[in-house]
TORDORO-57102 format. One line per field, with one value per residue (C-alpha): residue number from 1; residue in one letter; x, y, z. Coordinates in nm, 2 decimals. Layout:
<sites>
num <- [NUM:...]
residu <- [a:...]
px <- [X:...]
py <- [Y:...]
pz <- [Z:...]
</sites>
This chain:
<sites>
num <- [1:2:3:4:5:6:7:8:9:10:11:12:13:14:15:16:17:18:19:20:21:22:23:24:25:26:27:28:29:30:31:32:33:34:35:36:37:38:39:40:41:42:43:44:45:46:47:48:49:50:51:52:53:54:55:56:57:58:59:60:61:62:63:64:65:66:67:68:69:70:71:72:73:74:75:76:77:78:79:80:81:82:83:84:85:86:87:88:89:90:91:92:93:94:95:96:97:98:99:100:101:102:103:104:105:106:107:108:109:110:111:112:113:114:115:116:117:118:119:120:121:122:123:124:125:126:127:128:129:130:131:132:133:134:135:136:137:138:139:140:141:142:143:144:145:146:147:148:149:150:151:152:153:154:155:156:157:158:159:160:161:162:163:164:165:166:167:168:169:170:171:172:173:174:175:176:177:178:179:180:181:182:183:184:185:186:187:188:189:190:191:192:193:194:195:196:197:198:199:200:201:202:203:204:205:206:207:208:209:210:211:212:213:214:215:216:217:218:219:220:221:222:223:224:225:226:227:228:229:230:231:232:233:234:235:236:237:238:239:240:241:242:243:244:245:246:247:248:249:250:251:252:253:254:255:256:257:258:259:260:261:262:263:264:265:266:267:268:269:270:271:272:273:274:275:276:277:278:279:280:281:282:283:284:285:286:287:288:289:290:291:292:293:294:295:296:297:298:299:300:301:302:303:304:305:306:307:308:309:310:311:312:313:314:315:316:317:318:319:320:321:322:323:324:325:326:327:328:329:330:331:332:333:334:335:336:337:338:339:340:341:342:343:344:345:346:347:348:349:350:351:352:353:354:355:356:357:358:359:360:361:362:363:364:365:366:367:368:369:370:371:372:373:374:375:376:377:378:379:380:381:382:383:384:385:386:387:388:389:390:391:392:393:394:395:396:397:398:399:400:401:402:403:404:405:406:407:408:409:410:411:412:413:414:415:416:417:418:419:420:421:422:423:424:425]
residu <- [x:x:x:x:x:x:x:x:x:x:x:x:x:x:x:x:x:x:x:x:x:x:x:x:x:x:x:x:x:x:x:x:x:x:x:x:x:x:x:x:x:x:x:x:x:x:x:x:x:x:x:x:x:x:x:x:x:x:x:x:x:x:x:x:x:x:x:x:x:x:x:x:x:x:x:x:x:x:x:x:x:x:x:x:x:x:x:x:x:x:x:x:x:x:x:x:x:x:x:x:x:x:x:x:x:x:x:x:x:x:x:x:x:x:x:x:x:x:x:x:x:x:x:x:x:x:x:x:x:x:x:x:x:x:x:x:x:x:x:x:x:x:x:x:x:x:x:x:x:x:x:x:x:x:x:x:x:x:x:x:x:x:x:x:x:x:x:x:x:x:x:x:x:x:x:x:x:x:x:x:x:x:x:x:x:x:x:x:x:x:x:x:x:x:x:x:x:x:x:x:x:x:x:x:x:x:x:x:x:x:x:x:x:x:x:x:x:x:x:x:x:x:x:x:x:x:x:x:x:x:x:x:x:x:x:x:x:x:x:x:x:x:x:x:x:x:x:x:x:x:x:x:x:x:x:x:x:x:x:x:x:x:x:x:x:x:x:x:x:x:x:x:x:x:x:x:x:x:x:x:x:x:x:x:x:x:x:x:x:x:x:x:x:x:x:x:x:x:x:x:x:x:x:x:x:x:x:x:x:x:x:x:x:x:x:x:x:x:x:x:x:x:x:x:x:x:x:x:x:x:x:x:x:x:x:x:x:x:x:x:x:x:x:x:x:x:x:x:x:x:x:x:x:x:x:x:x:x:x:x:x:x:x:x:x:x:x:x:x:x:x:x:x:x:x:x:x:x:x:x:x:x:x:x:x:x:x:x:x:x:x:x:x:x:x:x:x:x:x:x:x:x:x:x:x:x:x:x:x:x:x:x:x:x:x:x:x:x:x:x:x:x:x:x:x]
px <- [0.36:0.08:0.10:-0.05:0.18:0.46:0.35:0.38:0.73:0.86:0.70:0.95:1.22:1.02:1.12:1.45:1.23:0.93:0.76:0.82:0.49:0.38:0.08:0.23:0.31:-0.01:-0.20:0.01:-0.11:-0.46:-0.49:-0.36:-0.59:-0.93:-0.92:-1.09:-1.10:-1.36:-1.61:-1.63:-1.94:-1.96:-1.64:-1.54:-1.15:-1.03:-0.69:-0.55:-0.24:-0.40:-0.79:-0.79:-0.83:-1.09:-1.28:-1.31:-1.48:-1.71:-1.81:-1.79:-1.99:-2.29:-2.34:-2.31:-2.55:-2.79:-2.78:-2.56:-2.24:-1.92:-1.56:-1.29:-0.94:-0.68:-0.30:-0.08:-0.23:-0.13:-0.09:-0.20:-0.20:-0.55:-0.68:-0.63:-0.88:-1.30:-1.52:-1.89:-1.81:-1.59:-1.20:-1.07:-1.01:-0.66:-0.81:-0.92:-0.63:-0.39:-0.56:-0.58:-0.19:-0.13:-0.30:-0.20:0.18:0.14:-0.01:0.25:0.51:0.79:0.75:0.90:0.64:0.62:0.48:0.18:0.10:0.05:-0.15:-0.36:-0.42:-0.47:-0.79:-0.93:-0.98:-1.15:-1.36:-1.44:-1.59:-1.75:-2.11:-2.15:-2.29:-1.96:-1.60:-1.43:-1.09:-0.81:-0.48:-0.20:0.08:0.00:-0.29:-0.20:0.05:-0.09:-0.18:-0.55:-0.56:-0.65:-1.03:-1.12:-1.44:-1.56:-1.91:-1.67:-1.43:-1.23:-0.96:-0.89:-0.65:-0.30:0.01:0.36:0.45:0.66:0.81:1.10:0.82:0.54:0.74:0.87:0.59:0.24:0.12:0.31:0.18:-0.15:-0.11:-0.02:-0.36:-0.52:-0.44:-0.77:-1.00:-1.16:-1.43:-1.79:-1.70:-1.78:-1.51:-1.55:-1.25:-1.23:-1.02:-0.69:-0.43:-0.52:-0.21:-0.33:-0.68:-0.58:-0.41:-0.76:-0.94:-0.72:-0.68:-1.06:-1.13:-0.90:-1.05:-1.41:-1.48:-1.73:-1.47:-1.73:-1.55:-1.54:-1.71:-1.83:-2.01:-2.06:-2.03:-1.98:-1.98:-1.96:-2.35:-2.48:-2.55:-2.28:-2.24:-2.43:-2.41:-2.53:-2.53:-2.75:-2.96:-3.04:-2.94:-2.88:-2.84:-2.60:-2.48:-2.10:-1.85:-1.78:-1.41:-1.28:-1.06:-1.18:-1.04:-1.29:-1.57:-1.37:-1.34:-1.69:-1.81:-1.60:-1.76:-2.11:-2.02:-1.87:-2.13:-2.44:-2.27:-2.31:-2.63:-2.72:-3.12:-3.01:-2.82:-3.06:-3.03:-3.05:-2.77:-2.58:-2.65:-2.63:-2.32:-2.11:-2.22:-2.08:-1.76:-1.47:-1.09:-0.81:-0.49:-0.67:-0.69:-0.77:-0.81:-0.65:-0.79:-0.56:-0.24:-0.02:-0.32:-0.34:0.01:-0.04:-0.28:-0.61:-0.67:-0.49:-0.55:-0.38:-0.44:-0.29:-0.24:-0.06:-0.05:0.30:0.34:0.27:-0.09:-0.15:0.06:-0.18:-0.47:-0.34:-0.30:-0.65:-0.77:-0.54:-0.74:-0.97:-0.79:-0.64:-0.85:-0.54:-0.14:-0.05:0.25:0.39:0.53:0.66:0.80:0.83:0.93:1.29:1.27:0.98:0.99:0.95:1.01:0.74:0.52:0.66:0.63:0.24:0.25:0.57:0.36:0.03:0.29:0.40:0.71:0.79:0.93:1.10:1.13:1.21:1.01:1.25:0.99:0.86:0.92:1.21:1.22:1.38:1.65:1.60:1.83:1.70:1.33:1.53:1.69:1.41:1.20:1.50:1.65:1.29:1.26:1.44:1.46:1.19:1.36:1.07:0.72:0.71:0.97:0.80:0.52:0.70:0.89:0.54:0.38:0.67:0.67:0.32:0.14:-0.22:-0.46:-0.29:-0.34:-0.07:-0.04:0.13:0.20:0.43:0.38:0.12:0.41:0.46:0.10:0.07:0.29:0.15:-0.14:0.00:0.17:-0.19:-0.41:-0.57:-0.47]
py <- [0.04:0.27:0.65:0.62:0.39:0.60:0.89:0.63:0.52:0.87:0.93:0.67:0.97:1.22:1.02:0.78:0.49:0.31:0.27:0.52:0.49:0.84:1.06:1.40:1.42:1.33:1.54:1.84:1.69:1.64:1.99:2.11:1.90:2.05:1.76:1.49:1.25:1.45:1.40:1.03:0.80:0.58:0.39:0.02:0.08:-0.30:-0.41:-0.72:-0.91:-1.21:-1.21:-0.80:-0.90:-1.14:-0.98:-0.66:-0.86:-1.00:-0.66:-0.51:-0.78:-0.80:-0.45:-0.47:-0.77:-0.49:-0.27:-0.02:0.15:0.02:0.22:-0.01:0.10:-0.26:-0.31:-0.41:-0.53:-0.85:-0.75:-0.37:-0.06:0.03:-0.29:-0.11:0.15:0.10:0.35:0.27:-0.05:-0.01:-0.06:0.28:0.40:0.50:0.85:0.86:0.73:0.94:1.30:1.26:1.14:1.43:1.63:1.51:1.55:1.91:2.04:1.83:2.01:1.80:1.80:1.46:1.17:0.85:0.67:0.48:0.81:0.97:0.74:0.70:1.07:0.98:0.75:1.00:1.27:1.03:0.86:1.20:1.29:1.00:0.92:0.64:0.40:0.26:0.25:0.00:0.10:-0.16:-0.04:-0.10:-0.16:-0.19:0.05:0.32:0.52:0.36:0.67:0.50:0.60:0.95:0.89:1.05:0.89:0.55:0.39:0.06:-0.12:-0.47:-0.66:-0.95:-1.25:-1.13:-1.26:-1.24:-0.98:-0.71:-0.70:-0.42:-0.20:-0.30:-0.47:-0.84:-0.95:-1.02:-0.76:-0.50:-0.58:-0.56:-0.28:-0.11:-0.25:-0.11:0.19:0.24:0.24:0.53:0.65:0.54:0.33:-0.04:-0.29:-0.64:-0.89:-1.24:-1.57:-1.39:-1.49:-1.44:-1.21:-1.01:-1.01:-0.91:-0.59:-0.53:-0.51:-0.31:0.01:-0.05:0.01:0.30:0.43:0.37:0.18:-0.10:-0.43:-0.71:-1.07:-1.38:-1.63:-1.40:-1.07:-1.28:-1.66:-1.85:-2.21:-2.47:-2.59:-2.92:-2.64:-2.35:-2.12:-2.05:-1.71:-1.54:-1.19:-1.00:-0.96:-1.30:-1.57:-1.66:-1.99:-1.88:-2.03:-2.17:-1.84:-1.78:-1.83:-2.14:-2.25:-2.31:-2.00:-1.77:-1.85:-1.61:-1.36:-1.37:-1.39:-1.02:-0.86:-0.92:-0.85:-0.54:-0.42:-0.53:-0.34:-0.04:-0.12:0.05:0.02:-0.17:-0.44:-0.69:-1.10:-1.17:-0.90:-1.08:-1.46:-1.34:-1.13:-1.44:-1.67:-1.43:-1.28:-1.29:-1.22:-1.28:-1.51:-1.65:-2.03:-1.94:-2.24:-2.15:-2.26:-2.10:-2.14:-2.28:-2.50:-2.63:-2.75:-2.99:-3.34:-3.34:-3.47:-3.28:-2.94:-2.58:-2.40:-2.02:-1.89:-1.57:-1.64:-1.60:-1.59:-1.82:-1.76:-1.78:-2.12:-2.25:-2.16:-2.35:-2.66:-2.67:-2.64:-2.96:-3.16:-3.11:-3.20:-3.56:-3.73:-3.69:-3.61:-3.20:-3.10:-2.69:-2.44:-2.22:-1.85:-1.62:-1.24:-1.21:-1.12:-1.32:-1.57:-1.87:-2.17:-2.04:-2.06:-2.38:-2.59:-2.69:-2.71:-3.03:-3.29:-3.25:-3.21:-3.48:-3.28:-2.90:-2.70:-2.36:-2.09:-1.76:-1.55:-1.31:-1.05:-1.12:-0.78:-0.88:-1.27:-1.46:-1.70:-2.02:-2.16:-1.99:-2.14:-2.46:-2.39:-2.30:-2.57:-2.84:-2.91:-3.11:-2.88:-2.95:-2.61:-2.55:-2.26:-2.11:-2.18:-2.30:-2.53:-2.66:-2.73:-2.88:-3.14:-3.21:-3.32:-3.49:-3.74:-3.81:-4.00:-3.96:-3.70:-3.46:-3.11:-2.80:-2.52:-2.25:-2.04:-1.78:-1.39:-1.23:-1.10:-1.42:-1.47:-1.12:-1.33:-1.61:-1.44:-1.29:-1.57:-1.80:-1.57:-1.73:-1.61]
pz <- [-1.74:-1.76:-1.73:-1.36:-1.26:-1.42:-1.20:-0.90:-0.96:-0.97:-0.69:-0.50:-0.51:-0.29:0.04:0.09:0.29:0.11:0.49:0.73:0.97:1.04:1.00:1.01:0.65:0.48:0.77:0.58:0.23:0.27:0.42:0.12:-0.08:0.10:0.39:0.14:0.40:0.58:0.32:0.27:0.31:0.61:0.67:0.75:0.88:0.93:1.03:1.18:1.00:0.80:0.66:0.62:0.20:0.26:0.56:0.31:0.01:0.23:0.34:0.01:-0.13:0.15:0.09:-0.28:-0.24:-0.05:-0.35:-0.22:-0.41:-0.27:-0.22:-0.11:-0.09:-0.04:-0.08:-0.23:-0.59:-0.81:-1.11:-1.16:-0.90:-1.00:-0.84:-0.50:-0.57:-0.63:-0.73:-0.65:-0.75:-1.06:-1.06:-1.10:-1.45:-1.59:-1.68:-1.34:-1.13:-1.30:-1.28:-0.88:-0.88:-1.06:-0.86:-0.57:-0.75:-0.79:-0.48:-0.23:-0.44:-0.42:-0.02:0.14:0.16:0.16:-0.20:0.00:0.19:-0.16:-0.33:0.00:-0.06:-0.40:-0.35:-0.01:-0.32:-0.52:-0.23:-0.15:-0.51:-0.61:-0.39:-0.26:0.04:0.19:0.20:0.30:0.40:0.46:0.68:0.50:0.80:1.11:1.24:1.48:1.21:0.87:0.62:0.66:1.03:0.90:0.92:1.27:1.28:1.09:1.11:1.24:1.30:1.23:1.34:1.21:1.32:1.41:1.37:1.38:1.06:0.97:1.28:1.19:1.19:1.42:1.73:1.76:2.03:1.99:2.21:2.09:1.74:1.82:2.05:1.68:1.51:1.78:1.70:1.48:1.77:1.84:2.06:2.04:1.73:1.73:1.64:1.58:1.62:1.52:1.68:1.88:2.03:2.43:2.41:2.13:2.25:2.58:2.42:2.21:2.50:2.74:2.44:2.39:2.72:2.72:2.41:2.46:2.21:2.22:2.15:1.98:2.07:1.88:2.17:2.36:2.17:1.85:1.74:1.42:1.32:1.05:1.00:0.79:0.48:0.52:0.88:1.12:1.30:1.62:1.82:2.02:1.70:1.67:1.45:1.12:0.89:0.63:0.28:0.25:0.19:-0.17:-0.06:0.03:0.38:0.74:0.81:0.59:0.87:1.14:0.80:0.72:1.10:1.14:0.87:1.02:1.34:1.23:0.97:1.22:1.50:1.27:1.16:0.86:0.70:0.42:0.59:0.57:0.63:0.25:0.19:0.40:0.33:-0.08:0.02:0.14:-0.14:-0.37:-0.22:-0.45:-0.32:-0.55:-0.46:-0.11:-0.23:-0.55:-0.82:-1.13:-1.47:-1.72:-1.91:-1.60:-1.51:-1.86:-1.85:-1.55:-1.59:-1.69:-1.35:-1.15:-1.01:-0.94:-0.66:-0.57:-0.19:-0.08:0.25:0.40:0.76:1.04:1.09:0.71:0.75:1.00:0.80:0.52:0.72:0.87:0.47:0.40:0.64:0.40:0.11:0.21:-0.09:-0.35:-0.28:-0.25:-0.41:-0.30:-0.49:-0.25:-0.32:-0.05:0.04:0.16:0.53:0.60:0.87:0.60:0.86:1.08:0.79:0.62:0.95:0.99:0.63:0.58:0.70:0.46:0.16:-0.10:-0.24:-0.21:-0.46:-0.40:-0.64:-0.75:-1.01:-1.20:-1.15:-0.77:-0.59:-0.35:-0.38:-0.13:-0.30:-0.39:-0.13:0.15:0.13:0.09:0.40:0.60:0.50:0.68:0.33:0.19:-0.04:-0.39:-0.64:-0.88:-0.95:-1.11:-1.12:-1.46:-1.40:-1.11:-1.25:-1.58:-1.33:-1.16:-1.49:-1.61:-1.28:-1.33:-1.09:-0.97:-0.98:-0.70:-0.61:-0.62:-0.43:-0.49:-0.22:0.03:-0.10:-0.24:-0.50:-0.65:-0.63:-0.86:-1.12:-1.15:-1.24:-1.52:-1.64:-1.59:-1.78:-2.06:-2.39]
</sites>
């Protein structure tokens, strides 16, 4: 554990909840801090339940692609905190991270507050004292009471798909759920919104309307498509032929297609059509089908190949099983791991009939793990124990058989570990 992160875990004791949606508290602590969040570069606030990670790197990178210096604040990280915090482009340094925790320490004084509302604060004071072009700011829960919502006045806006997630704190319906994303609309600010849901789209449109805010539509404001040589794209600026996305899945079109809408809805000089044809060629988003190469890898066939997904809800399950339409040339084995209290048959469902064997696991170190048993359970009892992912993959090479793909997949938690454990080295 590093000194940063040793400041963030005694931070856990200054409030009895880990969420606890409100805006009240930081409000207090960032007007003890100077108000950092009122001198930030031009924002891109996006929010929606599955594609937020991916929808900020393709923002990130079409502006970085345009030559511009690039803040993006994300949650939560794999392996290391500091992966939620860029600085112009750079990962933030140790040094770095932990003066403004420290800072941030001192000056709250031991007040109560949440940890994510602190280390929110935390990156505001450092977006606010390093230049640069953007900052692309992903909510962390929800929308209307997230400790991103501070920002009274972003360039735009994104939502992207939304799904049924964290319903103890956001509402166990649809529209109430995105009545709670919504919450980041403000007035005169474009926001662009990908493939809903009519039930969450219907909710988008009624608090835009409310809001003023000028609500740019999937199919009706904006269009995207699969073309003979990558996407093609279209709005009321015209149209563009665009490469493949960097990131793989049917679903990364919808991703991609929001962060153009949303960036060309802002329209800044440098956003140009190479920017943003470069931008999506190069895009790179950690643990969103992302083909693994290292030690677990080297432990299956020569033939075979590992695949890593955090995707863990039913939208992200649906996702997955539009990409395994795809993927029919060679069997598809599935490690799955997921968060206990997530709805892990809703997920599993699309996802049984692509799969030649399931295995369900437990990482000693995934934050919260669901047991072994349950995913069993949930998946109608066709899953057999892995119990880890090691072991999984061991009992995978051991059978043998053809070349095949393996997914592991189900929380971005166990996705953090089996990182670690693939790193080369």
């Amino acid at each position: 554990m590093s000194r940063a992160e040793a400041v963030i875990d005694r931070l856990h004791a200054l409030h009895p909840k880990l969420i606890d949606l409100s805006l009240g508290r930081l409000h207090r602590l960032l007007a003890a801090l100077g108000h950092p969040e009122r001198r930030l570069p031009p924002v891109l606030h996006v929010a929606g339940t599955n594609g937020k990670g991916s929808t900020c790197a393709f923002a990130r990178a079409i502006a970085e692609a345009a030559g511009q210096r690039v803040h993006v604040y994300t949650s939560p990280h794999l392996v290391r905190f500091h992966e939620r915090i860029r600085l112009a482009g750079t990962l933030v340094s140790e040094t770095a991270l932990l003066a403004a925790l420290e800072e941030v320490e001192r000056v709250n004084a031991g007040a109560p507050i949440t940890v994510f509302e602190v280390t929110t604060a935390a990156a505001l004071l450092l977006f606010s004292r390093v230049p640069a072009d953007l900052l692309v700011l992903e909510v962390g829960l929800g929308g209307r009471l997230d400790a991103t919502n501070v920002v009274d006045r972003p360039a735009a806006c994104a939502i992207t798909s939304i799904s049924m997630d964290h319903m103890d704190f956001l509402g166990d319906d649809l529209g109430t759920i995105a009545a709670e994303k919504a919450g980041i609309l403000k007035p005169g600010v474009p926001c662009a919104t990908g493939a809903q849901d009519p039930a969450a789209l219907a909710v988008l449109e009624t608090t835009a309307r409310a809001v003023g805010a000028p609500l740019l539509v999937r199919g009706r404001d904006w269009r995207v498509a699969a073309a003979p040589d990558g996407l093609r794209y279209a709005d009321a600026g015209g149209t563009l032929d665009l490469p493949p996305p960097a990131l793989p899945g049917p679903h990364q079109a919808d991703n991609a297609g929001i962060a153009i809408a949303a960036l060309r809805a802002w329209g800044p000089a440098w956003l140009t059509d190479e920017a943003i044809a470069h931008g999506l060629a190069q895009a790179e988003w950690p643990a969103r089908l992302q083909r693994l190469r290292g030690r677990l890898a080297a432990g299956l066939p020569a033939s075979w190949e590992l695949w890593l997904d955090g995707g863990h809800n039913a939208g992200a399950g649906l996702a997955l099983a539009a990409q395994f339409a795809d993927w029919a040339d060679r069997p598809l084995h599935l490690v799955v791991g997921m968060k206990t209290g997530k709805q892990t048959g809703e997920f599993l469902r699309p996802l049984l009939p692509h799969a030649a064997s399931i295995l369900a696991v437990a990482e000693p170190g995934q934050h919260l793990a669901m047991p072994v048993e349950s995913v069993i359970e949930a998946s109608g009892g066709v899953a057999r124990p892995g119990p880890t992912v090691a072991a999984a993959l061991a009992a995978l090479a051991a059978a043998g058989g053809p070349p095949a793909r393996v997914l592991v997949c189900g929380s971005l938690y166990l996705a953090g570990e089996v990182l670690k454990a693939d790193t080369p080295g």
